[in-house]
C-alpha positions in Angstrom: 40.3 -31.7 53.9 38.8 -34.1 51.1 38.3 -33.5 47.4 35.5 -36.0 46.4 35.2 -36.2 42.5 32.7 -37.7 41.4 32.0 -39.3 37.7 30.2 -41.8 35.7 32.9 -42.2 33.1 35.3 -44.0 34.9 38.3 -43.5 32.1 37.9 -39.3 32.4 38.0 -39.5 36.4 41.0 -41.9 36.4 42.6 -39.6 33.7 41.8 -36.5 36.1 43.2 -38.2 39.6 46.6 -39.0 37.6 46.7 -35.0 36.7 45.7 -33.9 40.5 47.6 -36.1 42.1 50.8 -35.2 39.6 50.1 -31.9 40.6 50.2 -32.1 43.8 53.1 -34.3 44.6 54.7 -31.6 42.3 53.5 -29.1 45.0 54.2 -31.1 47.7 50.5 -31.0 48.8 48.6 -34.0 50.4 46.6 -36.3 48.3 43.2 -35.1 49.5 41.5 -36.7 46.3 38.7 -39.1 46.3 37.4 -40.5 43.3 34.1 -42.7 43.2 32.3 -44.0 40.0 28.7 -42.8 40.1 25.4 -41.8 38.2 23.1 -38.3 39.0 21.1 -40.0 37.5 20.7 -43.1 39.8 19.2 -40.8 42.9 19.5 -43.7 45.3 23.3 -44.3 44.9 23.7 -40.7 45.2 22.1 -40.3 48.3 24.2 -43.1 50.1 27.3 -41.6 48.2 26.4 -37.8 50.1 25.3 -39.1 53.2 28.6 -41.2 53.5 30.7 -38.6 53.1 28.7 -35.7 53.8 30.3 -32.7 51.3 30.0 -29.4 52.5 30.1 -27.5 49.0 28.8 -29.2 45.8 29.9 -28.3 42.4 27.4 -29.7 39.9 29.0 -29.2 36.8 27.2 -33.1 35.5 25.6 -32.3 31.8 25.2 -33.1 28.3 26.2 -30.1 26.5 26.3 -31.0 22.9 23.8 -29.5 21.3 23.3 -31.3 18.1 23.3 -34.3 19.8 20.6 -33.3 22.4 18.0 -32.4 19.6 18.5 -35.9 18.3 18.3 -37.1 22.2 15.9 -35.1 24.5 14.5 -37.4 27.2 18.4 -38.1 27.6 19.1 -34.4 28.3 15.8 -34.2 30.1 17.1 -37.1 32.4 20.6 -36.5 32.8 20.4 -32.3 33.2 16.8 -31.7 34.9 16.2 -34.6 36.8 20.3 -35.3 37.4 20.0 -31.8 38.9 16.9 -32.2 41.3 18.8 -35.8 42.3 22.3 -33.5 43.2 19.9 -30.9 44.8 17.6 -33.4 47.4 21.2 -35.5 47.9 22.6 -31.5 49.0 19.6 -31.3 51.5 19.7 -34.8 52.7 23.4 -34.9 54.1 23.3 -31.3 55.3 25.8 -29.8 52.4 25.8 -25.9 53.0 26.1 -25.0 49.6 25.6 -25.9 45.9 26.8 -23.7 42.4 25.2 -25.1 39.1 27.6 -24.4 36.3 25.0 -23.3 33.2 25.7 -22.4 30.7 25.4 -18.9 28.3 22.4 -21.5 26.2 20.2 -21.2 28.7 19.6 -17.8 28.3 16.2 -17.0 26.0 17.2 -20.8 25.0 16.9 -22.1 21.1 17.9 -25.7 21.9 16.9 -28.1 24.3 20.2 -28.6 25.4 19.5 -24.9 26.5 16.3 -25.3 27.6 17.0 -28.3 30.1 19.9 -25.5 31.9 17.2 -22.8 32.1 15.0 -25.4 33.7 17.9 -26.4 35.9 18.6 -22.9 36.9 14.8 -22.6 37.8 14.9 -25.6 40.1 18.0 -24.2 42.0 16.7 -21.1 42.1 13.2 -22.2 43.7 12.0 -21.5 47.4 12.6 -25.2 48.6 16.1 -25.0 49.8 17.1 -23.7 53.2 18.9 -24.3 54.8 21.3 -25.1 51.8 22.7 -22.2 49.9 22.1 -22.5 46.1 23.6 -20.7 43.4 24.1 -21.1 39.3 26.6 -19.5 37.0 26.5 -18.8 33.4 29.4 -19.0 31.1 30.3 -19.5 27.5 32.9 -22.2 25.9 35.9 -23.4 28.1 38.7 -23.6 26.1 40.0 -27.1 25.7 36.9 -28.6 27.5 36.1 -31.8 26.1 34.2 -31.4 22.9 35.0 -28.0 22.4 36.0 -26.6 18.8 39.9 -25.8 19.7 40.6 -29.4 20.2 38.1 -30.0 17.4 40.2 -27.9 15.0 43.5 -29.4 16.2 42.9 -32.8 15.0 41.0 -31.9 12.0 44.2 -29.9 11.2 46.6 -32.6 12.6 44.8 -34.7 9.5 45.3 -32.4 6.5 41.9 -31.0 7.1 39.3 -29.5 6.2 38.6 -27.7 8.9 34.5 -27.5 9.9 32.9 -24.2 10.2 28.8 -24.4 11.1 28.6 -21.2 9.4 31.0 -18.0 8.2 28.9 -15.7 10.8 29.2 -17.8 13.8 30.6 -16.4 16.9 30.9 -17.9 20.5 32.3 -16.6 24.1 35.7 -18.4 25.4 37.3 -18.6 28.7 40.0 -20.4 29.9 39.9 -23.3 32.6 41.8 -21.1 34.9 39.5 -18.1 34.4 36.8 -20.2 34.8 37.5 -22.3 38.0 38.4 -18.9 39.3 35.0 -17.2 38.8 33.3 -20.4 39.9 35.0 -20.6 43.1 34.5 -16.7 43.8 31.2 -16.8 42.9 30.4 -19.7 45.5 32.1 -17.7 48.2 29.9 -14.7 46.9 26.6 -16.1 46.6 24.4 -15.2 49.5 21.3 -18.0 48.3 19.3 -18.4 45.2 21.6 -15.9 43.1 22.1 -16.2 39.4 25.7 -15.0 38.4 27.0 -14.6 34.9 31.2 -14.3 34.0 32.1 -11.5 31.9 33.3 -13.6 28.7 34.7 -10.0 26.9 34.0 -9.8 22.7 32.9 -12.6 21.0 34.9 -14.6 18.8 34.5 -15.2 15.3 34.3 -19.3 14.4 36.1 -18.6 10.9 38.5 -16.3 12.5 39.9 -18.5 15.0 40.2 -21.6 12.4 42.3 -19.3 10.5 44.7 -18.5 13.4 45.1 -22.0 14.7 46.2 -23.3 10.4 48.1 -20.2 11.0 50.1 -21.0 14.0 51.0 -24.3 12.6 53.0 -22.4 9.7 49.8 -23.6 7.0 48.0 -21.1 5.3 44.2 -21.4 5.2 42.5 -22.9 2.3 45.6 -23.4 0.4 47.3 -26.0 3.0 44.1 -26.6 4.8 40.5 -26.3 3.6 37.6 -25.2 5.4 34.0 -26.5 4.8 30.9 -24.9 6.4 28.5 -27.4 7.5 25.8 -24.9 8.3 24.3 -24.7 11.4 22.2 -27.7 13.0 18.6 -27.2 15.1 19.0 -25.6 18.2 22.0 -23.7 17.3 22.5 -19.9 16.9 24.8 -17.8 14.8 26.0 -15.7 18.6 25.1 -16.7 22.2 23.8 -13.8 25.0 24.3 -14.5 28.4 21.4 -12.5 29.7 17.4 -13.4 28.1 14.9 -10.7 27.8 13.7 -9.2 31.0 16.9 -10.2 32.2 19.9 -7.8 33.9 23.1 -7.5 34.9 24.4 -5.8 38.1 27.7 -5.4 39.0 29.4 -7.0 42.1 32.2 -6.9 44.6 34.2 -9.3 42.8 36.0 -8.6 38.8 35.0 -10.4 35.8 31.5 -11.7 37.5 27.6 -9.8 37.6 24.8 -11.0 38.8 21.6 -11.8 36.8 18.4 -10.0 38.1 14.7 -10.1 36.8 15.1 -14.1 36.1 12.0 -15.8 36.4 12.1 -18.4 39.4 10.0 -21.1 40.4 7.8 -21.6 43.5 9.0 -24.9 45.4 5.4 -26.8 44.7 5.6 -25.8 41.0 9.2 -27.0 40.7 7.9 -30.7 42.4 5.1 -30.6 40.1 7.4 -30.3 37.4 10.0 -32.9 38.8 7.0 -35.5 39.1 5.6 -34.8 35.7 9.0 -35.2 33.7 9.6 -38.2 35.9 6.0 -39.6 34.6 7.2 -39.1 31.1 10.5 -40.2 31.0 9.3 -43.4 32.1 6.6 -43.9 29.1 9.2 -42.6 26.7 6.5 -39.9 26.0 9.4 -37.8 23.8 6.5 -35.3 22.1 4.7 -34.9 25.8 8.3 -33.9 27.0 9.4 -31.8 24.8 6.0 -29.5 24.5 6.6 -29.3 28.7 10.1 -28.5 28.1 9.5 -26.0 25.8 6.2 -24.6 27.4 7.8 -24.2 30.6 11.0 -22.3 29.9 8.7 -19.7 27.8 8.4 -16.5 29.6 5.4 -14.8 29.8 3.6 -18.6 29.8 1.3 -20.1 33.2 0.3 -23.8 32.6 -2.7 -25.4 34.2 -1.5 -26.7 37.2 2.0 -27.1 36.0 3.6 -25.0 36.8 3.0 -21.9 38.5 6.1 -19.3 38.2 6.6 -17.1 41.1 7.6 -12.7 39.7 10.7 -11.0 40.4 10.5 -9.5 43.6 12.8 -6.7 44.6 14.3 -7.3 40.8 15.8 -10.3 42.1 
């Protein structure tokens, strides 16, 4: 019936609405779309935005995701990720949503960064006890293709401009999917999700960095580092040479639907562990305390690792 998007970057949503709403007219479908302006971050707002218009399935898709600029900014991914994702969760709960997918990503899993590490801390808190009635579910993938930020577009206009092209590093490889492929999964993996289920998308053979710079110079009739050089810039902190999509003491079962599994053995958090954890990164982010945040980050998303009083990580049970 109604297609609420909501955004804090006002020139992406209005950008969006003109491409739904052209596609729909082209369709001859109703304009079901309703943009509003708002902030995860600002869990006040968000409330009053849910309760007004009381969504039935939340898609939380609302991150940073750039690595190298989260290692140079982690109470900013700590704020925006963690606590934006507790703020979507309790706004869920208050208006009476009956379900809610977290979109992860394939960093959180064994994570290196902290953009990773806030996603395995988000997939903890949706994954905790606290929830019913609401059904919660989180899904890991790799690199949409022409996603904002992502290296295709990337290499595009550093082509576009004679070059070079940017490499991190010669033995870089990554997992792609397309927007199609991954909307999809996400909306099969919503109607699939029975509560507190971690699902991961099949992303096929990874895909070397080099190779695919080579094939987009190629496709524009250039010939690689003749017409268009390519610089490695090695990689930055946080990032790895290949991604996984499963961590250790993690795996993968198939289910009823193609191109998704679900993620068993993940560790999960108790609901008075994950409020301890809320209220403890909310007491830090509001010192600045950027050293006492990032040893709790890092401390909590450690398997194998029980802090005093914060927090206390519930086991696998029946390998879920």
């Amino acid at each position: 019936e109604q297609l609420l998007l909501l955004d804090n970057n006002e020139s992406g949503l209005h950008d969006l609405v003109s491409e739904l709403r052209h596609a729909l007219a082209q369709q001859h479908l109703p304009d079901v779309l309703l943009p509003v302006v708002g902030d995860i971050t600002q869990p006040e707002a968000l409330d009053s935005i849910f309760l007004r218009h009381h969504p039935q399935q939340v898609f939380h898709a609302a991150a940073y995701k750039h690595v190298s600029w989260m290692e140079k900014f982690p109470l900013q991914a700590i704020r925006t990720n963690l606590l934006g994702t507790h703020n979507v969760l309790q706004a869920g709960l208050a208006c009476g949503a009956e379900r809610l997918l977290l979109v992860s990503s394939d960093k959180a899993a064994d994570p290196s960064s902290v953009m990773g590490a806030t996603k395995r801390l988000c997939e903890m808190l949706v994954l905790a006890d606290q929830h019913a009635p609401l059904q919660v579910a989180a899904v890991r993938f790799g690199n949409v293709l022409g996603s904002r930020g992502s290296v295709v577009p990337t290499f595009e206009r550093q082509i576009e401009r004679g070059g070079p092209v940017t490499v991190t590093d010669s033995r870089m490889r990554r997992y792609f999917i397309s927007v199609d492929e991954a909307v999809s999964l996400l909306l099969a993996a919503n109607a699939l999700s029975q509560g507190r289920d971690l699902f991961m998308l099949e992303m096929g053979e990874e895909v070397a960095i080099l190779e695919l710079a080579h094939r987009m110079i190629r496709l524009r009739g250039l010939r690689p580092e003749i017409d268009i050089p390519i610089t490695f810039s090695g990689p930055g902190p946080g990032e790895k040479l290949s991604e996984q999509l499963a961590g250790a003491g993690e795996s993968q079962e198939p289910t009823s639907v193609p191109g998704i599994v679900q993620v068993k053995g993940t560790r999960r958090l108790d609901s008075a562990a994950a409020n301890r954890l809320v209220n403890r990164f909310q007491a830090l982010l509001q010192t600045e305390d950027e050293a006492a945040a990032l040893d709790l980050l890092w401390t909590s998303v450690r398997p194998g690792v029980e802090l005093t009083g914060l927090p206390v990580f519930e086991q696998a049970v029946d390998g879920s």
